[in-house]
Short mmCIF file of the C-alpha atoms (twelve columns), coordinates in Angstrom:
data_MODEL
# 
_entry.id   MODEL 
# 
loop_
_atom_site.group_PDB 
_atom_site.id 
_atom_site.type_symbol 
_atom_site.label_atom_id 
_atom_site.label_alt_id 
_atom_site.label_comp_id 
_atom_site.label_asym_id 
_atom_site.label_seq_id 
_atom_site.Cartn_x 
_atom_site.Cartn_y 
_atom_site.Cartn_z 
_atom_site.pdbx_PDB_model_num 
ATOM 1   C CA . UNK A 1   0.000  0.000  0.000  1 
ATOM 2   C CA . UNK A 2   1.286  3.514  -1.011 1 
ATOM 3   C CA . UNK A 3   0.451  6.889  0.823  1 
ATOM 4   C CA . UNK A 4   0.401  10.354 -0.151 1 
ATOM 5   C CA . UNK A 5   2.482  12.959 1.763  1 
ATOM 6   C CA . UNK A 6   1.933  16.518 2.018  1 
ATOM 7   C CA . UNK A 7   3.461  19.486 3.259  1 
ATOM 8   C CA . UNK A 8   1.515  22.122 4.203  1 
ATOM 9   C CA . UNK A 9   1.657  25.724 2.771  1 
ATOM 10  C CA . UNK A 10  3.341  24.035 -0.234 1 
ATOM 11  C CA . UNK A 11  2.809  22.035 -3.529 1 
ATOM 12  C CA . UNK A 12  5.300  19.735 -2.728 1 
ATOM 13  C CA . UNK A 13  3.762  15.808 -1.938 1 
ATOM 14  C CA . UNK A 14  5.765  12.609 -2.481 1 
ATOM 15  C CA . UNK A 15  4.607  8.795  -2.379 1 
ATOM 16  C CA . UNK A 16  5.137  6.873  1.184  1 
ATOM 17  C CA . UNK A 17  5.370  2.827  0.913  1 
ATOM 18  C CA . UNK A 18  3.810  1.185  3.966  1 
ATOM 19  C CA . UNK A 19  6.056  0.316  6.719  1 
ATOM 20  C CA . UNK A 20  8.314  3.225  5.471  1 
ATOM 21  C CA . UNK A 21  9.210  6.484  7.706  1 
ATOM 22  C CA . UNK A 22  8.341  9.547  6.583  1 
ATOM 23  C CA . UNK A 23  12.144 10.590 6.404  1 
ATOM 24  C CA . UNK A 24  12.860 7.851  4.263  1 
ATOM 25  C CA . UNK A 25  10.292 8.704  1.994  1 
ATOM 26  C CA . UNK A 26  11.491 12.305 2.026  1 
ATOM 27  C CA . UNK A 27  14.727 11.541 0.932  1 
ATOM 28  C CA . UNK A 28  14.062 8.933  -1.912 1 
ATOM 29  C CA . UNK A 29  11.903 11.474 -3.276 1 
ATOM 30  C CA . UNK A 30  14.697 13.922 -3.391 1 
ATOM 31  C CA . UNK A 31  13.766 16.034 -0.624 1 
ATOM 32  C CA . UNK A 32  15.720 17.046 2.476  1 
ATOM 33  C CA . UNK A 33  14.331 17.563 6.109  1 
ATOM 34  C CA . UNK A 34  16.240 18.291 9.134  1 
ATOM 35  C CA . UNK A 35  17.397 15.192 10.797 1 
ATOM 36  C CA . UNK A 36  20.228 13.719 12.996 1 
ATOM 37  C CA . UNK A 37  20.236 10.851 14.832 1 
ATOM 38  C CA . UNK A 38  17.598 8.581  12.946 1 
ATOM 39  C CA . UNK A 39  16.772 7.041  16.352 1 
ATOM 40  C CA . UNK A 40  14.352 8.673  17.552 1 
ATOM 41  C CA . UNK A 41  16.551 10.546 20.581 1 
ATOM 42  C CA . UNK A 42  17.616 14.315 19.443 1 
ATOM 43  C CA . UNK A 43  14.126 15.636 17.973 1 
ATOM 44  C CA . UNK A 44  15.713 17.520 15.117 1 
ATOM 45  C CA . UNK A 45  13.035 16.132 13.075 1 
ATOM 46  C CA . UNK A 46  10.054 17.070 15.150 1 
ATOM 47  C CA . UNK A 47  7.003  17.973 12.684 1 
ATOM 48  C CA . UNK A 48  3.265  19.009 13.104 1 
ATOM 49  C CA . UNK A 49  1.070  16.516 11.843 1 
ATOM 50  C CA . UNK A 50  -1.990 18.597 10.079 1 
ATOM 51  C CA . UNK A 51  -4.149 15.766 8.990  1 
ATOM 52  C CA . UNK A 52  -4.348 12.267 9.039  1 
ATOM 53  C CA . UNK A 53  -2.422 8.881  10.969 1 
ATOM 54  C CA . UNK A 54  0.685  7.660  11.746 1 
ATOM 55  C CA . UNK A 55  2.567  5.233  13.965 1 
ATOM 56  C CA . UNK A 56  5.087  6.426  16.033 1 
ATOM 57  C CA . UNK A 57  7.467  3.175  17.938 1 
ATOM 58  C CA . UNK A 58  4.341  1.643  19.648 1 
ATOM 59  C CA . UNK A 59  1.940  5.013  19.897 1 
ATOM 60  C CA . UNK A 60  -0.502 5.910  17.240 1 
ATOM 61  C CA . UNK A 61  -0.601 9.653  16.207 1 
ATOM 62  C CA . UNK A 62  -3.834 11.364 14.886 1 
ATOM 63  C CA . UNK A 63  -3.634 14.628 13.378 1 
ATOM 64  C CA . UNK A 64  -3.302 17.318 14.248 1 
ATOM 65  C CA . UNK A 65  -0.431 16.779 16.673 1 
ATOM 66  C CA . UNK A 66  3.150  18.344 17.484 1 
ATOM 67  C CA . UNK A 67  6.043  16.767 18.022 1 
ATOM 68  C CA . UNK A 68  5.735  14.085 15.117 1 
ATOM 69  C CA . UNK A 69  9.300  12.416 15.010 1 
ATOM 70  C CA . UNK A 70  9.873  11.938 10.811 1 
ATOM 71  C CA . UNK A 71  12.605 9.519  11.598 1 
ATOM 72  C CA . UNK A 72  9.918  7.002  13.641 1 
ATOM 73  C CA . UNK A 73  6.676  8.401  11.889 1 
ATOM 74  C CA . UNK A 74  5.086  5.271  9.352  1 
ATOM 75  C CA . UNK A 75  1.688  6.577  7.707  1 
ATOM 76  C CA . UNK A 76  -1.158 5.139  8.202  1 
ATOM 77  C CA . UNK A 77  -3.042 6.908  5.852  1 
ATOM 78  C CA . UNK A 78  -2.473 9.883  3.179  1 
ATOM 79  C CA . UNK A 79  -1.180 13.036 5.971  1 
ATOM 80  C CA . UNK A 80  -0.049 16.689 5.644  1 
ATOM 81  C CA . UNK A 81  2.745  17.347 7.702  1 
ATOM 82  C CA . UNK A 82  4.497  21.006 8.567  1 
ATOM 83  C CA . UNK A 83  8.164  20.334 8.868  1 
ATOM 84  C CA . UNK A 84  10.564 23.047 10.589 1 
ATOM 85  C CA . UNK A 85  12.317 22.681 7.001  1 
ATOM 86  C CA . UNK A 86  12.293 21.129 3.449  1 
ATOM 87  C CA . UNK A 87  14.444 21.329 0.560  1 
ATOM 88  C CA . UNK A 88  15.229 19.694 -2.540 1 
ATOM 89  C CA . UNK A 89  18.421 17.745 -2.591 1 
ATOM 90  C CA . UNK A 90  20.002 15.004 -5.152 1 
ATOM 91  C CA . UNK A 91  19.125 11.417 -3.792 1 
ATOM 92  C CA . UNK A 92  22.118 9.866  -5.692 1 
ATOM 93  C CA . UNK A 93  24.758 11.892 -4.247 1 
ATOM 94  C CA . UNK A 94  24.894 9.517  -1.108 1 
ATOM 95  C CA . UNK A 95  27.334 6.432  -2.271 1 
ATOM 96  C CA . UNK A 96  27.673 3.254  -0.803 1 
ATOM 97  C CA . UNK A 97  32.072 2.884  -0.472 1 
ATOM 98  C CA . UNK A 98  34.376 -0.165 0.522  1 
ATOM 99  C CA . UNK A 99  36.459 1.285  2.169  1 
ATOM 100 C CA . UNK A 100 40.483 0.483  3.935  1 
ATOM 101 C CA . UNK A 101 42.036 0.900  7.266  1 
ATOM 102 C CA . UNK A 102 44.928 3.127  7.098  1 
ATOM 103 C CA . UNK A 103 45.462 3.696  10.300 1 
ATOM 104 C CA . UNK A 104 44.064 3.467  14.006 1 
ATOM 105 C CA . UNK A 105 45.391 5.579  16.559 1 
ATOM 106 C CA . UNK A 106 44.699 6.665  20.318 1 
ATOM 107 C CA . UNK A 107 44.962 10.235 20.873 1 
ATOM 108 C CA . UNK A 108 43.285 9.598  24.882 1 
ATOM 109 C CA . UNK A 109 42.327 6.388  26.395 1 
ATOM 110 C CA . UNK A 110 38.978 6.896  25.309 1 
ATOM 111 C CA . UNK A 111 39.362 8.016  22.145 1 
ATOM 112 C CA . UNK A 112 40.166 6.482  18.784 1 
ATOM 113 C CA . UNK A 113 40.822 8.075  15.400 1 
ATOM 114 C CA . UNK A 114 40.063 5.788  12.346 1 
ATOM 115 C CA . UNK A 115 41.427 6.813  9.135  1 
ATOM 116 C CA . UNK A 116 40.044 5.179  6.252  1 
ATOM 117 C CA . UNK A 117 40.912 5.216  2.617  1 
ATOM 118 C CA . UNK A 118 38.523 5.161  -0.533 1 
ATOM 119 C CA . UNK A 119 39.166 2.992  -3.321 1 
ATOM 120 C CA . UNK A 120 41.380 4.562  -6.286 1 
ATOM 121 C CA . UNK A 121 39.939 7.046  -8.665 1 
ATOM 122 C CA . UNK A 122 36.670 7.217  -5.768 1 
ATOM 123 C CA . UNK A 123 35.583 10.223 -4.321 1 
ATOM 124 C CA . UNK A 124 32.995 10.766 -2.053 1 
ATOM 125 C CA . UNK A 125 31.443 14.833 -1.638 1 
ATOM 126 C CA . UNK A 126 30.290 15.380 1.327  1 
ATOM 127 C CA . UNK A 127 29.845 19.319 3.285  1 
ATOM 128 C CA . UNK A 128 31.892 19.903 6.270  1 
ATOM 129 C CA . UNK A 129 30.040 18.943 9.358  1 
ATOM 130 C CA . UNK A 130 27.973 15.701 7.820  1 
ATOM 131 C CA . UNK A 131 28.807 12.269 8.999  1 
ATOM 132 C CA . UNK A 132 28.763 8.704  7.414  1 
ATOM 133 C CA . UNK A 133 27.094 5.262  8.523  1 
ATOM 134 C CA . UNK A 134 29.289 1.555  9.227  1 
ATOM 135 C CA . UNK A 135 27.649 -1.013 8.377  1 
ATOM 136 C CA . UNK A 136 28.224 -3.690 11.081 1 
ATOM 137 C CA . UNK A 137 28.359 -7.962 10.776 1 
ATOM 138 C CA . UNK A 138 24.364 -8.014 12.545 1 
ATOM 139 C CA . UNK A 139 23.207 -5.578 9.870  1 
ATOM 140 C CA . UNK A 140 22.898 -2.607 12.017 1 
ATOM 141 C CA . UNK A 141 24.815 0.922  11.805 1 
ATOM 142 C CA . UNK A 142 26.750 3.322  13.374 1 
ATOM 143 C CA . UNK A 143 26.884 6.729  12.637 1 
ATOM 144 C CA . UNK A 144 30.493 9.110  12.857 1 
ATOM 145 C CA . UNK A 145 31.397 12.363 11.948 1 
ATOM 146 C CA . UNK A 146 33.824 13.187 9.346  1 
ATOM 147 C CA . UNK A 147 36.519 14.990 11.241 1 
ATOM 148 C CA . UNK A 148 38.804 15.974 7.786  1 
ATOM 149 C CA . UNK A 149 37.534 18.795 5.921  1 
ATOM 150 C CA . UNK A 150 35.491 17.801 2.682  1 
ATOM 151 C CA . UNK A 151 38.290 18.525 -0.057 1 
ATOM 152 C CA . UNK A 152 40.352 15.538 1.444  1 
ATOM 153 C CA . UNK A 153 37.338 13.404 -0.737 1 
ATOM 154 C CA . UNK A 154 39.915 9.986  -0.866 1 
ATOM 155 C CA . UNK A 155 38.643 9.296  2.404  1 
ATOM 156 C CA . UNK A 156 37.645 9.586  5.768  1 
ATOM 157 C CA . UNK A 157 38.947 10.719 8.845  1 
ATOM 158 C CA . UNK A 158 36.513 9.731  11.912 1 
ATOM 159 C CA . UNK A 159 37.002 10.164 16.022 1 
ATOM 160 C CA . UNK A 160 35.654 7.700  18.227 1 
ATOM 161 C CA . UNK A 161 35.302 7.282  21.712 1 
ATOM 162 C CA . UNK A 162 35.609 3.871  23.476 1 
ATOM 163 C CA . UNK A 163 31.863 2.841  25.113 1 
ATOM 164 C CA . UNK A 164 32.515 -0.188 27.810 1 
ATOM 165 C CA . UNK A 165 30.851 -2.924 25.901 1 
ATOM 166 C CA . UNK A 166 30.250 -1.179 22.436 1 
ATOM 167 C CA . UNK A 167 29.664 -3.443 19.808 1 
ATOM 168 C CA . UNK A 168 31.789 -1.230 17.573 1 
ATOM 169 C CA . UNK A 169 34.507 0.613  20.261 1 
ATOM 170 C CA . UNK A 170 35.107 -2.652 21.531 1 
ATOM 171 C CA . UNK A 171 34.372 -5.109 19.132 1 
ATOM 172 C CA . UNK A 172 34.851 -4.408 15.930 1 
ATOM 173 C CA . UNK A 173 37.437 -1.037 16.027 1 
ATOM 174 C CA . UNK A 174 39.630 -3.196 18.161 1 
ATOM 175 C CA . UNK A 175 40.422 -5.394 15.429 1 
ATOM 176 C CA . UNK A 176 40.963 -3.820 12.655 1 
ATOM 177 C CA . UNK A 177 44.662 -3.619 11.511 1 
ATOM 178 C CA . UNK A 178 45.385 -1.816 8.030  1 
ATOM 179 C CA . UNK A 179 44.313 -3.229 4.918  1 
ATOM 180 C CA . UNK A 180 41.212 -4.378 6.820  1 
ATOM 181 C CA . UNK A 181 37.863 -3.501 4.618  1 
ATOM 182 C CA . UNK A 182 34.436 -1.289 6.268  1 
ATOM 183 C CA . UNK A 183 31.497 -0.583 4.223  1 
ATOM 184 C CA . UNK A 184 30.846 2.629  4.757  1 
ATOM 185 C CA . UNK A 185 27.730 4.981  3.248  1 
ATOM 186 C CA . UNK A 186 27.856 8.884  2.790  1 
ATOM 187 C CA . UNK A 187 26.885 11.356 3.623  1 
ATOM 188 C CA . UNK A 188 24.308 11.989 5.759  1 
ATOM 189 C CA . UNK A 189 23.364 14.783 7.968  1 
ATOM 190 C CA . UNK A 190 22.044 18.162 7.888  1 
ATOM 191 C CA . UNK A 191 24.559 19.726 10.282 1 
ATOM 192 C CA . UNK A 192 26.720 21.113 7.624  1 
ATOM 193 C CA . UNK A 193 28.466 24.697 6.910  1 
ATOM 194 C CA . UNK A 194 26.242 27.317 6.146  1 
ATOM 195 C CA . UNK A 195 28.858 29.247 3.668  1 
ATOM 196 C CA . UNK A 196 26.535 31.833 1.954  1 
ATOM 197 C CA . UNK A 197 26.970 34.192 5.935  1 
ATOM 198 C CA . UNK A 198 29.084 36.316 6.789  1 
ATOM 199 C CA . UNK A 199 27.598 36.242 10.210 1 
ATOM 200 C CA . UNK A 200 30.591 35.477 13.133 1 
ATOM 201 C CA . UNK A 201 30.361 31.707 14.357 1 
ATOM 202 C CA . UNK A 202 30.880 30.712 17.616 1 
ATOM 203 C CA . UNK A 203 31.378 26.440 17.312 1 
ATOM 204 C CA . UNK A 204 30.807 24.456 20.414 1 
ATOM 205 C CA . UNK A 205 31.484 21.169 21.054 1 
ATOM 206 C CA . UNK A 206 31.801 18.685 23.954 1 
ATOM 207 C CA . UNK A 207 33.700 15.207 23.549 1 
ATOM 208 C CA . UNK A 208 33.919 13.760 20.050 1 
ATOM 209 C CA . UNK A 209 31.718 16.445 18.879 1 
ATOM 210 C CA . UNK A 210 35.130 18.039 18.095 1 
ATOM 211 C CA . UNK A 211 35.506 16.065 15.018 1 
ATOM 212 C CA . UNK A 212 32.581 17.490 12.437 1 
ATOM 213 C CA . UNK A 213 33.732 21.284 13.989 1 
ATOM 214 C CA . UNK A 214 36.986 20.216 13.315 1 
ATOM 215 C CA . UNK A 215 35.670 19.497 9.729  1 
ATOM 216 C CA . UNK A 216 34.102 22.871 9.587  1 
ATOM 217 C CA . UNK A 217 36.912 24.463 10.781 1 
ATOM 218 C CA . UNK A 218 39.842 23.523 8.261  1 
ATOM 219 C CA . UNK A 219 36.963 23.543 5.995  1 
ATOM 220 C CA . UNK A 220 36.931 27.807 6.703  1 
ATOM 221 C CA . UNK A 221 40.546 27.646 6.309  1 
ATOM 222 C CA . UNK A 222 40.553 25.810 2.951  1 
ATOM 223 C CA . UNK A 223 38.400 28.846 1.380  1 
ATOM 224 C CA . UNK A 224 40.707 31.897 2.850  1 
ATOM 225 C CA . UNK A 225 37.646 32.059 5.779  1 
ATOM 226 C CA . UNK A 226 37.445 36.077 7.043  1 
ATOM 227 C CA . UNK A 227 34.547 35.915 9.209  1 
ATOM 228 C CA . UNK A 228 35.044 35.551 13.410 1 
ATOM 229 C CA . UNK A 229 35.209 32.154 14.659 1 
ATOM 230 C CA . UNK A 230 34.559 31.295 19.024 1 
ATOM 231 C CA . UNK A 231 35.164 27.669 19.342 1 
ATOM 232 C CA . UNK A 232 34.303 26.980 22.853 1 
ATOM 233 C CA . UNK A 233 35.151 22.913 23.435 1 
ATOM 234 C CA . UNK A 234 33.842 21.146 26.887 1 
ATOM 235 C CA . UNK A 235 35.459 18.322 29.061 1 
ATOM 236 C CA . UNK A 236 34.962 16.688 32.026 1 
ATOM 237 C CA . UNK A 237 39.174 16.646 32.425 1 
ATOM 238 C CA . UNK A 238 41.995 18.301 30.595 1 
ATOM 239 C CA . UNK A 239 42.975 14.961 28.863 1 
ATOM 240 C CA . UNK A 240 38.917 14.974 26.772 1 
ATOM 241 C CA . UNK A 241 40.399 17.967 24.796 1 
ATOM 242 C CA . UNK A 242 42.480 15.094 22.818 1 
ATOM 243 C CA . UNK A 243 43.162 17.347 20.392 1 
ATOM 244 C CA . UNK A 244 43.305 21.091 22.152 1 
ATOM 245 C CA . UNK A 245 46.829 21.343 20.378 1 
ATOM 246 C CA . UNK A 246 45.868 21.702 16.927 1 
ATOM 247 C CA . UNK A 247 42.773 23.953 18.146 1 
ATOM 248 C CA . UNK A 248 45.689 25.974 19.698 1 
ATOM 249 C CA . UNK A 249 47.518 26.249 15.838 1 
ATOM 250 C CA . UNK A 250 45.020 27.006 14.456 1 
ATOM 251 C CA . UNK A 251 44.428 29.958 16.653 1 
ATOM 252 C CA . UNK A 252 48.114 30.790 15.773 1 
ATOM 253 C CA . UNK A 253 47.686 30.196 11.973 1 
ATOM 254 C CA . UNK A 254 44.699 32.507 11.383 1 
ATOM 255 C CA . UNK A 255 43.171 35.898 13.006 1 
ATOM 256 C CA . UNK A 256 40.346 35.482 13.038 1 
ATOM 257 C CA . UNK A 257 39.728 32.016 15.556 1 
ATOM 258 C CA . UNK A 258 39.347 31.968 18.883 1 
ATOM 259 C CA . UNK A 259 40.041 28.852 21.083 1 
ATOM 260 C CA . UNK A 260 38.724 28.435 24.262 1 
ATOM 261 C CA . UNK A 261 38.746 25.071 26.135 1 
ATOM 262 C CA . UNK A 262 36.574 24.745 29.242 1 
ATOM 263 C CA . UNK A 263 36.406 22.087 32.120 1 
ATOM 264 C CA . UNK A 264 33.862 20.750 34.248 1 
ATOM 265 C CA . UNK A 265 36.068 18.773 36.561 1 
ATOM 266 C CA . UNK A 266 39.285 20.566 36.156 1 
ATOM 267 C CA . UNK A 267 42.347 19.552 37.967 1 
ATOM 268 C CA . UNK A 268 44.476 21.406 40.242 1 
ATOM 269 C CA . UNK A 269 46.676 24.133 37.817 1 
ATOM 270 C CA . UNK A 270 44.076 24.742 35.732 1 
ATOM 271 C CA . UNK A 271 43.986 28.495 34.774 1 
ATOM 272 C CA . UNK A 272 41.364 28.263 31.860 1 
ATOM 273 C CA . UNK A 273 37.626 28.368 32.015 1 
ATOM 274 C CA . UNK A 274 35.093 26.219 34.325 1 
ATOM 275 C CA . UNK A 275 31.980 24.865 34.406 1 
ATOM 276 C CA . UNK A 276 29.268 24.293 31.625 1 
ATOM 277 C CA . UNK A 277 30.486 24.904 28.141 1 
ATOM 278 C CA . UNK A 278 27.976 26.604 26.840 1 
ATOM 279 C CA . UNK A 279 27.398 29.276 29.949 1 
ATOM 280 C CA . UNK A 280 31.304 30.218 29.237 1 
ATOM 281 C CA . UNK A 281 29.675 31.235 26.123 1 
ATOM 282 C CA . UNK A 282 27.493 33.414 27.335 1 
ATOM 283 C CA . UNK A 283 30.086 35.086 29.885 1 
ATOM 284 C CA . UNK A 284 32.123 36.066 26.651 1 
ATOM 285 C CA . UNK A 285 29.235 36.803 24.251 1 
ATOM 286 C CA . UNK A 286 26.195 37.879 25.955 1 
ATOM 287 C CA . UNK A 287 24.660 39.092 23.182 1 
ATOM 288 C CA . UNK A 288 24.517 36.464 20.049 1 
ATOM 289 C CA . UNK A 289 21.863 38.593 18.024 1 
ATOM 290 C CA . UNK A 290 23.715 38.686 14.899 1 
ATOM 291 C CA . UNK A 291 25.667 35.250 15.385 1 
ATOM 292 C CA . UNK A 292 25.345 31.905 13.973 1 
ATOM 293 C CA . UNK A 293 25.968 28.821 16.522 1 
ATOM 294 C CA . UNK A 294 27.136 25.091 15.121 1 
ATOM 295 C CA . UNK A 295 26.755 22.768 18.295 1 
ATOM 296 C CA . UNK A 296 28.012 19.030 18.495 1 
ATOM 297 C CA . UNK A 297 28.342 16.842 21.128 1 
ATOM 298 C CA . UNK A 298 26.376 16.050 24.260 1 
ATOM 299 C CA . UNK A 299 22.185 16.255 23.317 1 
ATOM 300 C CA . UNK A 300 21.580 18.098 27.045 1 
ATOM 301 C CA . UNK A 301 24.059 20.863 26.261 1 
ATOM 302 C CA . UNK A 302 22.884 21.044 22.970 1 
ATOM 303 C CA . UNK A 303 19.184 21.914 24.463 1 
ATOM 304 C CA . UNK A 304 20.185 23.772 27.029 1 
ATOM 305 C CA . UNK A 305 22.437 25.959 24.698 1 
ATOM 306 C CA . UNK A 306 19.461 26.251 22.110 1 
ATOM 307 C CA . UNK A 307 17.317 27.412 25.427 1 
ATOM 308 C CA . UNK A 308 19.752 29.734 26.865 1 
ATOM 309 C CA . UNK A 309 21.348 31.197 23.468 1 
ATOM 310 C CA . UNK A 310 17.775 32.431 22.407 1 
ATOM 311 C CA . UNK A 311 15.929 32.844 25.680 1 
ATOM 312 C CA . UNK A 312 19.016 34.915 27.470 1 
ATOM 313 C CA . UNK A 313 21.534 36.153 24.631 1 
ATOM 314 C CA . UNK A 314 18.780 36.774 21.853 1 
ATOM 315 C CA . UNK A 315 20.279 34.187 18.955 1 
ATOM 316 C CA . UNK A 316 17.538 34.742 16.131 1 
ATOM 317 C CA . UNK A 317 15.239 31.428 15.123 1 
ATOM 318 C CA . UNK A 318 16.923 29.580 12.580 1 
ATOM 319 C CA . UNK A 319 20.638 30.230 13.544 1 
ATOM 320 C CA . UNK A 320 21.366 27.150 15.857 1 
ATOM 321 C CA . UNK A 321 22.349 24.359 14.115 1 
ATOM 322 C CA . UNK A 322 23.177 20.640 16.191 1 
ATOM 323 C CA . UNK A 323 24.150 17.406 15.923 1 
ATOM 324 C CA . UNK A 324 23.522 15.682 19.174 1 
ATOM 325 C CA . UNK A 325 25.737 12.487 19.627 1 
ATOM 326 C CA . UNK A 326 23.500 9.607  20.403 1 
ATOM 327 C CA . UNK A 327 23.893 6.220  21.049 1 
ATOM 328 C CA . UNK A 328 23.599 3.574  18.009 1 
ATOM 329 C CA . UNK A 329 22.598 0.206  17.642 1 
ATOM 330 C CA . UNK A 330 19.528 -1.600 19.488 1 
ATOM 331 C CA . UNK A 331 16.329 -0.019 19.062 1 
ATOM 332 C CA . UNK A 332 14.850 -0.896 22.540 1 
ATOM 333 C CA . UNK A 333 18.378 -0.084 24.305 1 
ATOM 334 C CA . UNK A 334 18.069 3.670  22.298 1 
ATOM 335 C CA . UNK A 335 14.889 4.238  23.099 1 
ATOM 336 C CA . UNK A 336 15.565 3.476  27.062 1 
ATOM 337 C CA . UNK A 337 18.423 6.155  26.524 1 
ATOM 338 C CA . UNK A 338 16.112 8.999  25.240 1 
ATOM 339 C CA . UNK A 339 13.502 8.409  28.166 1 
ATOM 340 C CA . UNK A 340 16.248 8.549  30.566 1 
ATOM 341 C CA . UNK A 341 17.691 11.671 28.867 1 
ATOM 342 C CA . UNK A 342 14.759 13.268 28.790 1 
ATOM 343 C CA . UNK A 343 13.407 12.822 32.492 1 
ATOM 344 C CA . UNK A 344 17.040 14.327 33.288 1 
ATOM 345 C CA . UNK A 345 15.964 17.370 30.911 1 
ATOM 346 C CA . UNK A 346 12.918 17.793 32.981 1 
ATOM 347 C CA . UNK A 347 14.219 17.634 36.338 1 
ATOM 348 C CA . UNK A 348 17.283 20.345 35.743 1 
ATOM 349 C CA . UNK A 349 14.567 22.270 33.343 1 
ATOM 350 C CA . UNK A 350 12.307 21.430 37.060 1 
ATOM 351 C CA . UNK A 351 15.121 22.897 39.329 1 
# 
């Protein structure tokens, strides 16, 4: 069975097969809408439904509604839906690559950089910020950032950070040895450069979120970048920053960057900036009214920041753009994360 999909104050509709999400959908009909995680966690794809029935995990949704996840949502009959967003993009730029293990190295104990090579004469385009999927042995996926800046198109370079028990972390990354073979599929994302501002940036990241900024970053310096740059990255400990040294050349290397590393739990000697990441933003820039803001890492500070940067510093609608890092892999196990995450929301959001 086949449903019809609408978006409201528009002429744009698109055919939905049964058992199909209305992302998926979306995309195969060459349209884009914003999206992250694909699990169902991070709510960048939070719709109205206007008219008509989906299925949501296990709940059934009758229009009208808010807060219609696209990545979950499976019609159950023809709907209209208002998306924050929707544009027209080129389904067959996403490719499907085999690609090698260069190298694997450990820049903290946590963390892992894979660098991966395409096969010859293969490029893959991708815009700075985007990430790819793994496929794994069981079928399932996992989704990393692509830390290298999208001109270095023979391959990939991707951080990782070690989860106790990770099928992936633990399992498959430790491993590999060169020469090994990943399939790989990319790119996906809409957390990607904005280059047609001028606007000043301020980048914030906690944890791995440092690779797609990192991305974004050389990406600036690649096309003679002019406009001011605030990176702001977060850390429980001094040794998370795993790479605060080439954040610190690049400061040196071009005017117009500014690096500024913050801890939660910083150790004795520490002379730089405490506490959350995002409220040493708004000690430094307590006005963000003309500023654009790329957030990665941790899905709390990510909401929080959105909250705070347009409740208390006036960032305009439209100018905070987020990839929250989410877990991947089992369904029911990703699912239990996002309830727990979002009863913690409530009660610091309570207090």
């Amino acid at each position: 069975m086949t449903f019809q999909i609408a978006v409201d104050q528009s002429d744009i509709a698109f055919a939905c097969e049964a058992g199909e999400t209305v992302l998926d959908a979306a995309e195969r009909a060459g349209y884009s809408l914003p999206y992250s995680c694909r699990k169902g966690i991070c709510s960048t794809c939070e719709a109205e439904l206007c008219r008509g029935n989906v299925v949501s995990g296990a709940m059934q949704m009758h229009g009208p509604a808010s807060g219609v996840l696209l990545c979950r949502a499976t019609p159950q009959s023809d709907i209209l839906i208002h998306p924050k967003r929707i544009d027209r993009h080129d389904p067959t730029a996403r490719k499907k690559i085999t690609a090698s293990v260069y190298r694997v190295s450990r820049p903290a104990e946590d963390v892992f950089t894979l660098m991966l090579r395409f096969p010859a004469g293969i490029r893959a385009r991708f815009k700075a910020g985007q990430y790819l999927r793994v496929a794994m042995p069981d079928g399932d996926t996992r989704n990393f950032s692509m830390a290298n800046a999208p001109r270095e198109s023979d391959g990939v370079q991707l951080h990782i950070r070690r989860i106790p028990g990770g099928q992936f972390s633990e399992g498959v990354l430790a491993r590999l040895q060169k020469g090994d073979k990943l399939q790989v599929e990319i790119p996906y994302g809409e957390f990607y450069l904005r280059t047609g501002s001028e606007k000043p940036m301020v980048c914030l990241a906690t944890g791995t979120g440092f690779a797609p900024i990192k991305s974004i970053i050389e990406d600036l310096i690649a096309r003679g970048n002019t406009r001011r740059v605030c990176l702001y990255w977060g850390g429980r400990r001094q040794q998370d920053l795993y790479l605060s040294s080439l954040a610190e050349k690049w400061q040196v290397r071009v005017a117009w960057l500014q690096f500024t590393p913050v801890l939660s739990e910083p150790e004795a000697g520490w002379h730089g900036a405490t506490g959350l990441v995002h409220e040493a933003v708004l000690r430094d820039i307590p006005d963000l009214s003309g500023w654009q803001v790329y957030a990665c890492g941790n899905p709390l500070m990510i909401r929080n920041a959105q909250r705070d940067f347009e409740k208390c510093a006036g960032l305009p609608d439209g100018q905070f753009f987020a990839d929250p890092f989410v877990s991947s892999g089992n369904p029911v196990l990703v699912q239990s994360e996002a309830g727990a995450m979002n009863e913690t929301i409530k009660k610091m959001n309570a207090g």
